[in-house]
C-alpha positions as CSV (number, residue, x, y, z in Angstrom):
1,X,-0.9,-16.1,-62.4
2,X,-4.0,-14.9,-61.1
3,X,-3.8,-10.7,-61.4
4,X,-7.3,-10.2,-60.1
5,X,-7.1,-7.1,-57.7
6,X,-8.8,-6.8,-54.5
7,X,-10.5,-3.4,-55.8
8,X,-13.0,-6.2,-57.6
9,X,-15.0,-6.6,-54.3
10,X,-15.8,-3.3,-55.0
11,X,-17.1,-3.7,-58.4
12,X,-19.1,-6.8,-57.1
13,X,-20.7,-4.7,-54.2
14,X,-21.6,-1.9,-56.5
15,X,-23.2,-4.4,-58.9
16,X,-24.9,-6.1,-56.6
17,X,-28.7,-6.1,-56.6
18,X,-29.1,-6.5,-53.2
19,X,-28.1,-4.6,-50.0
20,X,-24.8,-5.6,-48.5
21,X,-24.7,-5.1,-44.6
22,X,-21.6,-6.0,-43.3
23,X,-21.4,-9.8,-43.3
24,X,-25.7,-10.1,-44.7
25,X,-27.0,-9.6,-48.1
26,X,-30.6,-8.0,-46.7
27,X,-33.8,-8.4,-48.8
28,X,-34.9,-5.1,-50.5
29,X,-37.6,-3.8,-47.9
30,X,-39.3,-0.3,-47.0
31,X,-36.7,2.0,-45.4
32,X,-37.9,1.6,-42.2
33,X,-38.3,-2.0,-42.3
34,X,-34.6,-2.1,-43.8
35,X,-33.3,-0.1,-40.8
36,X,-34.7,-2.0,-38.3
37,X,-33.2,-5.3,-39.9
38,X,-29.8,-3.8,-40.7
39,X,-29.4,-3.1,-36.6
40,X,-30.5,-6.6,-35.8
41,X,-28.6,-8.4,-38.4
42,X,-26.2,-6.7,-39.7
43,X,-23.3,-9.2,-38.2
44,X,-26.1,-12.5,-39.2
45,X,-23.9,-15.2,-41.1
46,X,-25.9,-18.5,-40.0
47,X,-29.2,-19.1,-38.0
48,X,-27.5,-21.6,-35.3
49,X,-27.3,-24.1,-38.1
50,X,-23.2,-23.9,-38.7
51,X,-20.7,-25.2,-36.5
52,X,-17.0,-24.4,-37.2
53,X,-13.9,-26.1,-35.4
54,X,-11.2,-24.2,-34.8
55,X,-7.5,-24.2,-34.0
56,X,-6.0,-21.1,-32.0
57,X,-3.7,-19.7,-29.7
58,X,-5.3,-20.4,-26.2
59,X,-3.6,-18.3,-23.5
60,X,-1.8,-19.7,-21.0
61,X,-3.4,-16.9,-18.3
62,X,-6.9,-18.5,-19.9
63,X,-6.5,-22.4,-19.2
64,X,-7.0,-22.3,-15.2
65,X,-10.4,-20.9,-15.5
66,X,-11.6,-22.1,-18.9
67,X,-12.1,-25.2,-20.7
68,X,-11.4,-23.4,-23.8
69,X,-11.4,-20.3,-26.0
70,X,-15.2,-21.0,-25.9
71,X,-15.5,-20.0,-22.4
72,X,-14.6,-16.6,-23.0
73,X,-17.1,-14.0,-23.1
74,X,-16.4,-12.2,-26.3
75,X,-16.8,-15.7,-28.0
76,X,-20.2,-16.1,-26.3
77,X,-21.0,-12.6,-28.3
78,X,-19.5,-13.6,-31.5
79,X,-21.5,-16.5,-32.1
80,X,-25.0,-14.0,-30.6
81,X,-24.4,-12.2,-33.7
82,X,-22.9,-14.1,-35.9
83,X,-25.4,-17.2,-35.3
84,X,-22.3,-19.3,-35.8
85,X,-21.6,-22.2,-33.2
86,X,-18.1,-22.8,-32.2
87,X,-15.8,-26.0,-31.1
88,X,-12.1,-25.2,-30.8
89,X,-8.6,-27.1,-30.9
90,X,-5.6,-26.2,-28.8
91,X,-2.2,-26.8,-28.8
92,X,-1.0,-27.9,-24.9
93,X,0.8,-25.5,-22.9
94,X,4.1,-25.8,-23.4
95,X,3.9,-27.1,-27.2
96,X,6.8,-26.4,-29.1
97,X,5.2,-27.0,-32.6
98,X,5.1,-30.8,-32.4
99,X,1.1,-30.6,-31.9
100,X,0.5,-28.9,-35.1
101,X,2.7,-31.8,-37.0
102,X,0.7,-34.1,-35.2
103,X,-2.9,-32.6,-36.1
104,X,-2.0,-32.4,-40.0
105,X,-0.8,-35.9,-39.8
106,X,-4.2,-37.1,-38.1
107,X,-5.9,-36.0,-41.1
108,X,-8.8,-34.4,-39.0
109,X,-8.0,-31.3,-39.8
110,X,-10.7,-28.4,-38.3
111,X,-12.3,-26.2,-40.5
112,X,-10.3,-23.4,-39.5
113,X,-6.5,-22.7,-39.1
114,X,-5.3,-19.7,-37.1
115,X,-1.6,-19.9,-37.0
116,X,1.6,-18.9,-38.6
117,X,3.3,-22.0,-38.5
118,X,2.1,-22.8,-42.3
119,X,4.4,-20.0,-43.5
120,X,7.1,-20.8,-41.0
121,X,7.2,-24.6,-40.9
122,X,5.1,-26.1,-43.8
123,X,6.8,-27.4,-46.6
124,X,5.7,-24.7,-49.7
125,X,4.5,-22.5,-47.0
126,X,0.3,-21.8,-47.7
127,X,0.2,-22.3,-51.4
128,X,2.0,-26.1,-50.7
129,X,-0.3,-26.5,-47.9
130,X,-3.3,-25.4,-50.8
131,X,-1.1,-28.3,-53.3
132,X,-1.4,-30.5,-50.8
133,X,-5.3,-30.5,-50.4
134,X,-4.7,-29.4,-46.5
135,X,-5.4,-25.9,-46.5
136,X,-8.7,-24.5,-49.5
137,X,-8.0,-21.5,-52.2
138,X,-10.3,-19.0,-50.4
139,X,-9.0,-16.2,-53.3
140,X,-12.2,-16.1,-55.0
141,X,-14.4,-16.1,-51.5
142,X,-12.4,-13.5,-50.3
143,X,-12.6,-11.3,-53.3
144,X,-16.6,-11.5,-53.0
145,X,-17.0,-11.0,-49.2
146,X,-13.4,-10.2,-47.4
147,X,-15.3,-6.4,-47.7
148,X,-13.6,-5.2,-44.1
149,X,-10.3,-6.8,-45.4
150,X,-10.1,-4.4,-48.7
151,X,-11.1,-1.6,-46.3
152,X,-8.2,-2.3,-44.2
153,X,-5.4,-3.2,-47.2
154,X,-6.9,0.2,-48.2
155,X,-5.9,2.0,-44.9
156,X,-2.1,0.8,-45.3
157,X,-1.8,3.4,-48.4
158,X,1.2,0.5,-49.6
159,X,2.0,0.1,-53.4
160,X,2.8,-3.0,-52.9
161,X,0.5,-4.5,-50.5
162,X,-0.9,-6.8,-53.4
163,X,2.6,-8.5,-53.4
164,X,2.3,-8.8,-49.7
165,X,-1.0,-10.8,-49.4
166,X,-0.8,-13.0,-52.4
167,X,1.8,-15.4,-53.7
168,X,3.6,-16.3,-56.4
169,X,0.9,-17.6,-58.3
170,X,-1.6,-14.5,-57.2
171,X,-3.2,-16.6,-54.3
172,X,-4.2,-14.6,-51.6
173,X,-2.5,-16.1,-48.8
174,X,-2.2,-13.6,-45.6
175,X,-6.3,-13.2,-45.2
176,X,-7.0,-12.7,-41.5
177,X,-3.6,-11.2,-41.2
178,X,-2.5,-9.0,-38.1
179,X,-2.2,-5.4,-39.1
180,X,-0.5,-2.3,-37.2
181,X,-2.0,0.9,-35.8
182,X,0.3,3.7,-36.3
183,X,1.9,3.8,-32.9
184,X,3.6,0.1,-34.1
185,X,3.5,0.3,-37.6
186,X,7.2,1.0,-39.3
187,X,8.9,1.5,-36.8
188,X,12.1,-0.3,-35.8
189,X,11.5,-1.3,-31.9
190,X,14.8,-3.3,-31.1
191,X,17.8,-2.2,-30.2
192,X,20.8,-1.4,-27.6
193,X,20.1,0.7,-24.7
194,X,23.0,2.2,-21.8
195,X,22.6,3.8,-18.5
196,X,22.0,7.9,-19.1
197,X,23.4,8.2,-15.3
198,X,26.5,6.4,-15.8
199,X,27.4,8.6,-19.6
200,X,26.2,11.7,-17.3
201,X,28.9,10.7,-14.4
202,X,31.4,10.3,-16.6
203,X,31.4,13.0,-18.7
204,X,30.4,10.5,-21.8
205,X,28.3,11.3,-24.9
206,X,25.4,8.4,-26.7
207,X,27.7,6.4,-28.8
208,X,27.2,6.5,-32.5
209,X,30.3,4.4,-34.2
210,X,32.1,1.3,-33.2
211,X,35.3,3.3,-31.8
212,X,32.7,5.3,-29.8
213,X,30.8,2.5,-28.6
214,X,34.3,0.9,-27.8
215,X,35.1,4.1,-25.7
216,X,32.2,3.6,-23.7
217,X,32.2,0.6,-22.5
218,X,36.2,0.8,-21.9
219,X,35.1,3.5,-19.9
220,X,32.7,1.9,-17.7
221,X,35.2,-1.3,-17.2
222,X,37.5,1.2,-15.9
223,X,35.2,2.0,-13.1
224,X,33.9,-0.5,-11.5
225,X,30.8,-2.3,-14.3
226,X,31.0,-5.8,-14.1
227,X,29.9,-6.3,-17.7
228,X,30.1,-3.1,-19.8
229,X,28.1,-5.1,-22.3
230,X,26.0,-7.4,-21.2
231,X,25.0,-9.8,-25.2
232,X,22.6,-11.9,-25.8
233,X,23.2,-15.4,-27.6
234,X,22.5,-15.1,-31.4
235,X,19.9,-17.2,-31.9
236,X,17.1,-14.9,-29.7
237,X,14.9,-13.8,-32.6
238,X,14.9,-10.2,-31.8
239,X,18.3,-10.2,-31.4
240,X,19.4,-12.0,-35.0
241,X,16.2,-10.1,-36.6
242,X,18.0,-6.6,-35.6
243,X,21.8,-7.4,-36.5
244,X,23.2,-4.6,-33.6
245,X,27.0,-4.2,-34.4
246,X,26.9,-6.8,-37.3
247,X,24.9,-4.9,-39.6
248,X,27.6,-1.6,-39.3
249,X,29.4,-3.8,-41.6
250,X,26.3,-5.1,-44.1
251,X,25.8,-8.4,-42.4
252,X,23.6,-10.2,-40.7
253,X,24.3,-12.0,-37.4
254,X,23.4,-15.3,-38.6
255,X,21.0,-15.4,-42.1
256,X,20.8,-14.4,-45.5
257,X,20.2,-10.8,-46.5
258,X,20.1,-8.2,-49.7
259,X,22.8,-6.1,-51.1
260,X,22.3,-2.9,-52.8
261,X,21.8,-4.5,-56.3
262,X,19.1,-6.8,-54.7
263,X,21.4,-10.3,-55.0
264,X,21.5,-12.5,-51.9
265,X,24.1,-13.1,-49.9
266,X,25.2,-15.3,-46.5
267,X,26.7,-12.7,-44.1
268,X,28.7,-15.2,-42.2
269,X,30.5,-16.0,-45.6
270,X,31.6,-12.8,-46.4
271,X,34.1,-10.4,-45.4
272,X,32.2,-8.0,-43.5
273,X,31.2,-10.7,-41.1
274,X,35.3,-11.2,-40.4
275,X,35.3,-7.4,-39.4
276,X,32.0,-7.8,-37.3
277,X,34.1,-10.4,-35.1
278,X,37.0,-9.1,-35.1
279,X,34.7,-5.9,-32.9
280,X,33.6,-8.6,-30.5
281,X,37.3,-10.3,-30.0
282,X,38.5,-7.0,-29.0
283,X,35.9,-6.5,-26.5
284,X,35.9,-9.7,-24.8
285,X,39.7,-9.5,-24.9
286,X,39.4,-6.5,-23.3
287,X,36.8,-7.8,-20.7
288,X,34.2,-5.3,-22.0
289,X,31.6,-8.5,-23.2
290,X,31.9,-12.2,-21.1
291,X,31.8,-15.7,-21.9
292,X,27.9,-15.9,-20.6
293,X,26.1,-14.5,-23.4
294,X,26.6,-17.3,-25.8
295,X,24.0,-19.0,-23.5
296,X,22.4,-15.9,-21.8
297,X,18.9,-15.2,-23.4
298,X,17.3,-10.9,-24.1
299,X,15.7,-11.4,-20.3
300,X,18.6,-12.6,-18.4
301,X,20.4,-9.7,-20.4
302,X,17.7,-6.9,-19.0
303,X,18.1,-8.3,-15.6
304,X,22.0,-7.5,-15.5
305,X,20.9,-4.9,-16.7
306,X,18.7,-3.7,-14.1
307,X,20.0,-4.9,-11.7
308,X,23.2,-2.5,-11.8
309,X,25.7,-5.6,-13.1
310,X,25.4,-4.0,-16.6
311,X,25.8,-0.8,-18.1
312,X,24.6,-1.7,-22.0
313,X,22.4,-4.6,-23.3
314,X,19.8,-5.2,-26.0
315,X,16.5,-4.3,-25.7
316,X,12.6,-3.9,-27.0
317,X,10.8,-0.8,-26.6
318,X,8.7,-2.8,-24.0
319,X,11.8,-3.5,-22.1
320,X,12.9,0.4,-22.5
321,X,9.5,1.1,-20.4
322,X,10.3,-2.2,-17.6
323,X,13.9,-1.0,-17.3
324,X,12.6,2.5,-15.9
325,X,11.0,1.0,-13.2
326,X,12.9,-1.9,-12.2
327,X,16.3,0.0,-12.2
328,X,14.8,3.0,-10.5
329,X,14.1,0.2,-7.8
330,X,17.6,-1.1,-7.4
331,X,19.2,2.6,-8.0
332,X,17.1,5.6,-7.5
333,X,19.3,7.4,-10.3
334,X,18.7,4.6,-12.7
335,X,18.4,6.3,-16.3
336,X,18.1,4.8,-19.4
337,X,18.6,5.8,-23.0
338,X,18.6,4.4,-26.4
339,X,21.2,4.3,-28.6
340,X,21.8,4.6,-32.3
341,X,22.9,1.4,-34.4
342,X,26.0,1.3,-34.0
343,X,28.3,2.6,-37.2
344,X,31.5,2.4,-38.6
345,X,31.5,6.0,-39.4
346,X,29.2,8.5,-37.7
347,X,27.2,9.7,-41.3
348,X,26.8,5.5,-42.5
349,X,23.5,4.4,-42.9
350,X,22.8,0.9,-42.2
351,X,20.3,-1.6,-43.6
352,X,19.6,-4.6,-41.6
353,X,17.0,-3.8,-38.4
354,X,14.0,-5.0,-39.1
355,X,10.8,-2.5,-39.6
356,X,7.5,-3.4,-38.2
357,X,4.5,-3.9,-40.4
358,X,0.9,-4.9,-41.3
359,X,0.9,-7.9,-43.6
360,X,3.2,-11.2,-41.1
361,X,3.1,-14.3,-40.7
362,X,0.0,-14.7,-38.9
363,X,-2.6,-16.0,-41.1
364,X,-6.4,-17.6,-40.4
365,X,-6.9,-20.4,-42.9
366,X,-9.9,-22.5,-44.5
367,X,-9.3,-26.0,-44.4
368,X,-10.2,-28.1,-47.9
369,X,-12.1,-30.6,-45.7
370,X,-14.7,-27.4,-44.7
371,X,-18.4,-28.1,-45.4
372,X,-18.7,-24.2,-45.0
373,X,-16.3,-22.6,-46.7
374,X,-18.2,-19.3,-47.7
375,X,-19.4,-19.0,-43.9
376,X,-15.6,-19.4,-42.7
377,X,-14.7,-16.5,-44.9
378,X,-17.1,-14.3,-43.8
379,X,-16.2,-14.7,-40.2
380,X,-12.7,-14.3,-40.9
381,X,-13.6,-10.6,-42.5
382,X,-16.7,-10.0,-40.1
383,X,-13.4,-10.1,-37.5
384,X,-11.8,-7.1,-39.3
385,X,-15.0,-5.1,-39.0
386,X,-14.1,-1.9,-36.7
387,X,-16.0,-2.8,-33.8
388,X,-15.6,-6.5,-33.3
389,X,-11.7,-5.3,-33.6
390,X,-12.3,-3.0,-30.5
391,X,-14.6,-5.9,-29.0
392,X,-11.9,-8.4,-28.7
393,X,-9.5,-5.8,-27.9
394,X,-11.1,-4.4,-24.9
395,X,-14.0,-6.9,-24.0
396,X,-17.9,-6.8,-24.5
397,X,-18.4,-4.5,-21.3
398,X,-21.0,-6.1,-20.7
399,X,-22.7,-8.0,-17.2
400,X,-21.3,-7.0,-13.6
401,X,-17.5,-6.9,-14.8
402,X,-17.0,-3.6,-17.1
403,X,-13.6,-3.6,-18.7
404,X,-13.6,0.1,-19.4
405,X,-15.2,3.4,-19.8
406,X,-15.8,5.7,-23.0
407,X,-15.0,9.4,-22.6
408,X,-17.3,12.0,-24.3
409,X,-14.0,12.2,-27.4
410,X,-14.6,8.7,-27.9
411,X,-11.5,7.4,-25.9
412,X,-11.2,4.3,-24.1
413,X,-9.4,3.3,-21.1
414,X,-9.6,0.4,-18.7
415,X,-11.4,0.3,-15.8
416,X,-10.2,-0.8,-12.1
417,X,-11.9,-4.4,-12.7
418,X,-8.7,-4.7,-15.5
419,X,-5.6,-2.8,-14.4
420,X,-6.4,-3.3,-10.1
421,X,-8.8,-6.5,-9.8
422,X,-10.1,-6.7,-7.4
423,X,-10.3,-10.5,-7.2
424,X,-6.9,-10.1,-7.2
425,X,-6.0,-11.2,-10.3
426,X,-3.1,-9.6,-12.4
427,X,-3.6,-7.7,-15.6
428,X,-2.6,-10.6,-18.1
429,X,-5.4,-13.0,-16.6
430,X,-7.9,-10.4,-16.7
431,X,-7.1,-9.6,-20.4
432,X,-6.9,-13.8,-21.2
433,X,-10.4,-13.8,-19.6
434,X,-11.9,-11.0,-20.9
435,X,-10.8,-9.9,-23.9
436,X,-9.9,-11.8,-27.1
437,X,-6.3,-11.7,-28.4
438,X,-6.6,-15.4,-30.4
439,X,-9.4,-13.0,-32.2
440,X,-7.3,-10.0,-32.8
441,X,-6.6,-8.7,-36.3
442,X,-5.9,-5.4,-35.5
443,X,-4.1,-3.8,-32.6
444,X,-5.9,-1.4,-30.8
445,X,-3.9,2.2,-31.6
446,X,-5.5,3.7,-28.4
447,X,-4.1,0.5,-26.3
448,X,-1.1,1.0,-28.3
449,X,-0.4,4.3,-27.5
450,X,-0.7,4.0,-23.7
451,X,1.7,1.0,-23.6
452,X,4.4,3.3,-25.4
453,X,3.5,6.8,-23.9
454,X,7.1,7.3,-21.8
455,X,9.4,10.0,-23.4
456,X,12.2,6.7,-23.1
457,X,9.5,5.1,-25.3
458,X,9.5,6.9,-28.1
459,X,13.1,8.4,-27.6
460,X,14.2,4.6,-28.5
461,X,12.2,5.0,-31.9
462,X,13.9,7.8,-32.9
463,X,17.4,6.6,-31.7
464,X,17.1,2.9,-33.3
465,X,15.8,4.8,-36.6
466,X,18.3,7.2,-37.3
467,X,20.4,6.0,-40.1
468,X,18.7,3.1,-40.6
469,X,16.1,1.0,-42.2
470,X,15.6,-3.0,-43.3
471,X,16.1,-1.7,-46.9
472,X,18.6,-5.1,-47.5
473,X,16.7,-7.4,-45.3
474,X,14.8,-10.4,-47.5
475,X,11.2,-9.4,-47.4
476,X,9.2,-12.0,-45.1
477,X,6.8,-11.9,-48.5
478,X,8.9,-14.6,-49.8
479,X,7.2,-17.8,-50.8
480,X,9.2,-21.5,-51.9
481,X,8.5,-24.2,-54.0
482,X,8.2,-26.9,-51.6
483,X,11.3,-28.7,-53.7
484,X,12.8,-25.4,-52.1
485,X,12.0,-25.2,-48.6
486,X,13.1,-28.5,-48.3
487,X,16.4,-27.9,-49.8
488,X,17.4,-24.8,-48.3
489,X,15.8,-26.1,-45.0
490,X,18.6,-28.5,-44.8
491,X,21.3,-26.4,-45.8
492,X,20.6,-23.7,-43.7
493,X,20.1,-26.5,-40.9
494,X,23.6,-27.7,-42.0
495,X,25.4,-24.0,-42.1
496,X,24.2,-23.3,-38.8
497,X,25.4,-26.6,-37.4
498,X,29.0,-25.2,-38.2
499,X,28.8,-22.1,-37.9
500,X,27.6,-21.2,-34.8
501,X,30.2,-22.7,-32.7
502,X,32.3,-21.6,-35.0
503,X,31.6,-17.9,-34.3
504,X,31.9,-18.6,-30.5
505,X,35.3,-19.8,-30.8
506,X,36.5,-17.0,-33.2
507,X,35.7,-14.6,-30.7
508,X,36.8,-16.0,-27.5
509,X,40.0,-17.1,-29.1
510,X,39.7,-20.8,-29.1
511,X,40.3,-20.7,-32.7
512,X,42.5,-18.1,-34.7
513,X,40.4,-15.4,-37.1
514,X,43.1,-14.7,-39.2
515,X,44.5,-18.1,-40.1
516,X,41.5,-19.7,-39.9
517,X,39.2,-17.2,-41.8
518,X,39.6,-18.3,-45.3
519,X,38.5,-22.3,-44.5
520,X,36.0,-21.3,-42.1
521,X,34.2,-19.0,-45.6
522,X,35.3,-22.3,-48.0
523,X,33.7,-24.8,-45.3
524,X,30.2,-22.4,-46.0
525,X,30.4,-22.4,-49.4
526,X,30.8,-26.4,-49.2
527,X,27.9,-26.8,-46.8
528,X,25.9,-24.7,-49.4
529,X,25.9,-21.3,-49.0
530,X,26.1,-20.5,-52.3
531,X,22.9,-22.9,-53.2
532,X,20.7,-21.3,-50.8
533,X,21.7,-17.7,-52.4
534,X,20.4,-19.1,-55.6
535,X,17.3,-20.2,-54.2
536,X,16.5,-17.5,-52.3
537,X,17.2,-15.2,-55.3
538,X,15.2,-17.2,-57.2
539,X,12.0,-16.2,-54.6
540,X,12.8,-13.3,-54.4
541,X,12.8,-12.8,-58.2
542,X,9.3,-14.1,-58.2
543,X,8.4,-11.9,-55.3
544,X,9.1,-9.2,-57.4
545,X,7.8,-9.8,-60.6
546,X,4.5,-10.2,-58.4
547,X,3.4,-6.5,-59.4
548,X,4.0,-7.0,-63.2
């Protein structure tokens, strides 16, 4: 296993003989000279004589005025100083993965790869992808230029952030990664929300536990609220990646997750999950959820919300900041508030919302089939220098159309040209025009701040966080054989199959929990619940032993 740390670039810098500039290695020169060259330079990877091809999110805001990514005016900078040419590859609007199947089968694959779908869909993830001859082992390219990567692996102060960006054979796989300013960076940003007015008119505290929760919404049936509750199905990402109610008994809503000595375990094939449903039964026997959230998705949920229909739902911190002006529209008493993960008792601390951080999915790729491999890596890291980070963030400012102003502290804000265009155009499109999200690595912690700046805001943080972490969620770190993915693709594939309806039925009563409990756990166990443990445990293992 390769064990080489990313504190080498450092030694090679130091021992260099040249000047490193950034993304140039400058000729040893007079001072002045040096200067001079350094300013005009100091972002020089190629002289006009490189093309790259590559494949990128294209926004959808983007496609009515542009041909391309291309088109875009922070692009037309990058390759000004880089001296790089670019051609780019888009998926259609609409696409729903298929295209990126399609492109690896065509075998004309473009130099460079910005997606996630090689961790999420690629049998063996990157380092199958690497097996496969698709995808290059950029480790050693990385580890002599990826100088603004180290920096920012540096910044997250995380033992562990060497396990996060390699695999199991010490491949550094997550280079070009998105990474977190501190206003998003582990923090928990999901979670269920109530109306403030309502608890206030009826003499009703925040609830913390299940019976209080149950209290609540029995309360608000009582008077008049069409939906106390208003779910969301289980499969909306947020939603399954959070576990609300299900986690107050250590289980998932519908995956695979830790216990406290680290083994794997299904939550639908374990006990807890019987408790977890036998919560919901009760409420929609008691009318307190319906019969439309097992097709209703987190929107349609925040509109009943809203809208005055429903007094609870589940929401993102985003949301939390919509709902306080869309409700005070409807009713000018509108309130929101956050409330904690629901728990069995009041002092339990639960495990299973996930945390936000630096180090995803997201991930910006060298091709085998590159003719420039060593220029491809240094625009990769030359896009984690500090500037070009608040370029594509905020625009070049530059021509007719400024995007925003400095004050004298250094802070940025946008100007009217963004937030009231005055072509008329709404804040998305001028973002998708201007600025350069396909080119983000880094969120902008000013931007960041602004977006998240009502007291509802940050009152959801500190709500959704209290008594709880993602300490018994499976790290997203994990990587599989592709022997693996393939097997516990199918089983998963085949548990969910089952189960899903399954869970449906138990609570609305079309099938009986008690009697029908212990076949519904052996029916799992048949389908292969217990395999996929085991092969998860066996990743995780591996993920672990990483740092040895």
């Amino acid at each position: 296993m390769k064990k080489r740390s990313l504190a080498s670039i450092a030694a090679v810098a130091a021992s260099s003989a040249m000047a490193l500039s950034g993304m140039g290695v400058l000729p040893v020169m007079a001072e002045e000279e040096t200067t001079e060259a350094a300013d005009e330079d100091k972002y020089r990877i190629a002289d006009g004589d490189v093309t790259l091809s590559i494949y990128c999110n294209f926004q959808n805001a983007a496609r009515a005025y542009y041909n391309d990514l291309g088109d875009n005016p922070v692009v037309k900078k990058i390759e000004e100083q880089t001296g790089l040419n670019f051609t780019f590859i888009h998926a259609p609007a609409g696409d729903d993965g298929s295209y990126f199947q399609q492109l690896l089968a065509s075998g004309d694959i473009p130099d460079l790869m910005f997606t996630s779908e090689f961790q999420n869909s690629y049998p063996g993830g990157v380092e199958g992808a690497i097996q496969d001859g698709i995808l290059m082992d950029i480790t050693d390219l990385v580890e002599q230029y990826g100088v603004n990567f180290k920096a920012l692996c540096d910044a997250e102060d995380d033992p562990d952030i060497e396990k996060k960006i390699r695999g199991d054979e010490g491949d550094i796989i997550k280079y070009g990664t998105i990474f977190l300013p501190p206003t998003d960076n582990k923090k928990i940003f999901n979670g269920l929300i109530v109306r403030q007015d309502w608890l206030d008119k009826y003499g009703l505290e925040a609830p913390v536990t299940i019976d209080d929760y149950t209290h609540v919404l029995e309360t608000f049936k009582e008077n008049g609220v069409q939906i106390p509750l208003a779910l969301c199905k289980f499969s909306e990402a947020q939603f399954a990646n959070n576990n609300p109610i299900a986690s107050a008994f250590d289980v998932s809503v519908q995956d695979f997750d830790l216990d406290d000595d680290g083994n794997v375990k299904y939550g639908r094939s374990k006990d807890g999950y019987k408790s977890f449903l036998e919560v919901l039964k009760q409420w929609a026997d008691e009318g307190l959820i319906d019969t439309g959230f097992v097709s209703r998705s987190i929107d349609d949920s925040l509109k009943l919300f809203e809208n005055g229909t429903a007094g609870m739902c589940f929401a993102h911190t985003y949301n939390v900041k919509m709902a306080v002006t869309a409700g005070a529209a409807v009713d000018p008493d509108f309130k929101v508030t956050a409330c904690v993960q629901p728990k069995v008792n009041a002092d339990d601390v639960t495990h299973l919302s996930y945390t936000t951080h630096s180090i995803n999915s997201q991930g910006k790729f060298v091709s085998a089939s590159c003719k420039h491999p060593e220029e491809a890596v240094k625009f990769i890291d030359y896009l984690m220098d500090p500037d070009v980070m608040l370029m594509t963030a905020w625009g070049t400012n530059e021509g007719d159309n400024k995007t925003y102003t400095v004050d004298a502290d250094g802070t940025r804000e946008f100007t009217d040209f963004v937030t009231n265009n005055p072509d008329g155009l709404d804040y998305n499109t001028v973002r998708a025009l201007y600025m350069c999200e396909p080119f983000q690595i880094r969120y902008d912690e000013t931007m960041e701040a602004a977006q998240y700046s009502l007291p509802e805001c940050h009152q959801s943080w500190d709500a959704w966080m209290t008594n709880n972490d993602s300490a018994h969620q499976i790290p997203n770190y994990l990587t599989f054989t592709v022997d693996e993915s393939q097997e516990l693709n199918s089983i998963k594939n085949k548990l969910s199959n089952y189960s899903d309806e399954m869970v449906y039925k138990f609570i609305f009563g079309e099938e009986d929990l008690d009697s029908e409990w212990d076949a519904f756990e052996q029916q799992l166990i048949d389908l292969g619940s217990e395999r996929a443990e085991e092969i998860y445990k066996t990743a995780y293992d591996r993920y672990e032993s990483r740092s040895e």
